[in-house]
Phi, psi and omega in degrees: 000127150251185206282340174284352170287324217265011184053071118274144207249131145312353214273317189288334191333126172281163194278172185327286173320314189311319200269337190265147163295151157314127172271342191280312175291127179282339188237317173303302129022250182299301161003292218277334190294274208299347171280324164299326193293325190257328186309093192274083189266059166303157183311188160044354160325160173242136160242158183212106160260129217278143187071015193323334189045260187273010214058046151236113037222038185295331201288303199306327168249030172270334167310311183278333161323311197115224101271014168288337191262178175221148165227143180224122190243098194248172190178138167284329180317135158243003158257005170283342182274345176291325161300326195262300166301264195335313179294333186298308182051234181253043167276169179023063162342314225267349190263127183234106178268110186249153170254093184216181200232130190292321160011276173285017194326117171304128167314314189260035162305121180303163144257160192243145171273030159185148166216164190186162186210144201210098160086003200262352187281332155003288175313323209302349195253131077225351186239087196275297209281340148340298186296328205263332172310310191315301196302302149000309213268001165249027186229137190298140167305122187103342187272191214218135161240153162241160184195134152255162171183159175286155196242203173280163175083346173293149197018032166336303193302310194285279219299308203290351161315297182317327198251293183326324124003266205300304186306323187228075189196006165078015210276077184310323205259303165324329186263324179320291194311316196295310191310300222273000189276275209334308188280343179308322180313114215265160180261175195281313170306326180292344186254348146259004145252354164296301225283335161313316188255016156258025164072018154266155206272135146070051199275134147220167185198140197216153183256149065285143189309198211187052212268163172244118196267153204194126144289212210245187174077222164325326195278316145359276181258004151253025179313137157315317191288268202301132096211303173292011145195303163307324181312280199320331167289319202275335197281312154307353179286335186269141180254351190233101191311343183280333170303298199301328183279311195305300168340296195285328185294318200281317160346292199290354184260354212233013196286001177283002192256003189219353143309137025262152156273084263213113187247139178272126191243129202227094172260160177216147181211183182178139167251134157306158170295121180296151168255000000 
């Protein structure tokens, strides 16, 4: 079906970037490719993507939906959903951008033949397959949940440069908090079997490597990516800012000793149970 079958006037279509993942993004991207490689998606679905941030892949799937379909696309961030609206402007009606905390869902939220997250299982924690049960009671009998995340084993090579480090500056207390981030990290096993006891169906869940390219210094420790969030764990291990940069600076100089860098992209999917 296309949208001229469906009376959307060509004239409104939206443009090309609406519809497509960013090819420039390097870490979001590749993600949103493996949750569509598992996504069993049809026209006129309703989906709720949890954590949407900037809309990737929000735009892409009210595209394959349709207008037959609804996408609701939610974050707590509300200037990443201000964003998100504005690049939508008066495309895709049927996409709907909320400001809620998956935690917390408004009661009079529908169920959906799908929910997915691109980067979003993260959030979930510390208590994940808590969330991903919470989440079920908004998925249709017969829906599909998909979820990425960085799994366990993403930047090994980094963290253990970072603790080698640490060891040998005596920083005792500082290398426990990196251990106890490093194991927090849920594993690919951990993500089939949360989504088996919270009783779904037809689980699969798949790896692929990642590599994340960097120069050394500055370019380093203000990487988007990497600043914007794994660093920023390691920097919590220090109660004393002055350690963590002297730390991280001897690091950031040092990256040939933790190239190549390398995140494990991790999908997971599951079907509710039919009644």
């Amino acid at each position: 079906m296309t949208w001229h079958q469906t009376g959307v006037s060509t004239t409104n279509l939206p443009p090309s970037w609406l519809c497509q993942l960013p090819s420039k993004d390097y870490w979001s991207t590749p993600f949103a490719e493996s949750l569509f490689s598992q996504l069993d998606l049809p026209v006129g679905a309703s989906v709720l993507d949890i954590a949407c941030g900037d809309g990737i892949p929000a735009f892409c799937l009210a595209h394959r939906v349709g207008p037959t379909g609804r996408v609701v696309g939610i974050d707590l961030n509300e200037a990443q959903l201000i964003r998100a609206r504005a690049c939508q402007g008066p495309y895709f009606p049927w996409l709907e951008f909320r400001r809620e905390d998956l935690r917390a869902l408004s009661s009079d939220l529908e169920r959906f033949d799908r929910i997915t997250g691109n980067l979003a299982f993260m959030f979930f924690r510390p208590h994940r397959k808590e969330a991903l049960q919470a989440l079920t009671q908004f998925l249709k009998p017969g829906g599909q949940l998909v979820f990425t995340f960085p799994s366990l084993g993403t930047f090994d090579s980094l963290w253990q440069r970072v603790d080698q480090e640490m060891a040998s500056r005596g920083y005792t207390t500082e290398r426990k908090e990196l251990a106890a981030y490093i194991a927090e990290r849920p594993s690919a096993a951990d993500a089939r079997q949360w989504l088996l006891e919270i009783g779904l169906e037809r689980v699969a869940v798949f790896e692929q490597p990642l590599q994340v390219e960097t120069d050394a210094g500055n370019a380093f420790l203000y990487h988007p990516l990497l600043r914007g969030g794994f660093l920023e764990d390691v920097y919590d291990c220090f109660t004393e800012q002055e350690l963590a940069d002297s730390v991280m600076n001897a690091v950031a100089y040092d990256i040939h000793s933790f190239m190549p860098l390398i995140a494990q992209r991790c999908v997971m999917s599951g079907w509710h149970v039919k009644s």
